[in-house]
C-alpha positions in Angstrom: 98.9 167.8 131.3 102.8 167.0 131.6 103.4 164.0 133.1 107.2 162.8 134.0 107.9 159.2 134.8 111.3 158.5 136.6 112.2 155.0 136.5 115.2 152.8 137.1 115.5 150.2 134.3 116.2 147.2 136.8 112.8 148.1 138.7 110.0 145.8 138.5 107.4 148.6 140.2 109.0 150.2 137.4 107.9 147.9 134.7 104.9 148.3 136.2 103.9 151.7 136.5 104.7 151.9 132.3 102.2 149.2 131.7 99.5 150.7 133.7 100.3 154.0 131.9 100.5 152.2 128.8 97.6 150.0 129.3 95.5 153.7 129.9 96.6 155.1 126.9 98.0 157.9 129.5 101.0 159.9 127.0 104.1 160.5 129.6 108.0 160.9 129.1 109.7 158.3 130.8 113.0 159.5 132.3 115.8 156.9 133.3 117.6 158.3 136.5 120.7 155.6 136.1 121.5 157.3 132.9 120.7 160.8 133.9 122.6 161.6 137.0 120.4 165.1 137.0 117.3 163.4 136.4 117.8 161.3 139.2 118.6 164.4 141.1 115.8 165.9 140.0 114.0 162.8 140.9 115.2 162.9 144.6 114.6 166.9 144.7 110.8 166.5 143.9 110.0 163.5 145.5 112.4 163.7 149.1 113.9 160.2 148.8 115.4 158.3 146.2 113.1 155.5 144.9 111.7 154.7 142.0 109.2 155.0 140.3 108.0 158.6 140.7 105.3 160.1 138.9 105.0 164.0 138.5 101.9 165.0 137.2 102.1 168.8 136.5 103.9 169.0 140.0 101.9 166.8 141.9 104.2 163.8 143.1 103.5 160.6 143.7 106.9 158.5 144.6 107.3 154.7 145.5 104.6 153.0 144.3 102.9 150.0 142.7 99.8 149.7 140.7 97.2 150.3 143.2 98.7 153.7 144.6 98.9 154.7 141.1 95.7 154.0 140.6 93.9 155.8 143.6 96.7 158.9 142.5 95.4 159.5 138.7 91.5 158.7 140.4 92.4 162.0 142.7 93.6 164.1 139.4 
């Protein structure tokens, strides 16, 4: 399973969505869109808008969210 995390560093859901992953033992690259101006573009491309976090999960998107979205998301995997 690939799993991409797009974050901004200044993001609190941010923060967030790397503990949860953390906390699950869940193995991800975490991908800073404010230092990569084509991973945020990327970022924007997959996911329509351009909020973070997003979560790709071998292409299946989950963008804008906190804990409990996250949660019901990797329950639907």
């Amino acid at each position: 399973m690939k799993i991409r995390l797009f974050i901004k560093p200044y993001c609190g859901w941010c923060h967030k969505a790397i503990r949860w992953l953390d906390d699950h033992d869940v193995e991800y690259e975490k991908i800073d869109v404010i230092a990569d101006d084509d991973a945020f573009d990327e970022m924007e491309r997959i996911s329509g808008q351009t909020l973070a976090p997003v979560i790709d999960v071998d292409g299946k998107i989950l963008a804008d969210f906190g804990p409990e979205q996250l949660e019901k998301f990797w329950k639907t995997l």
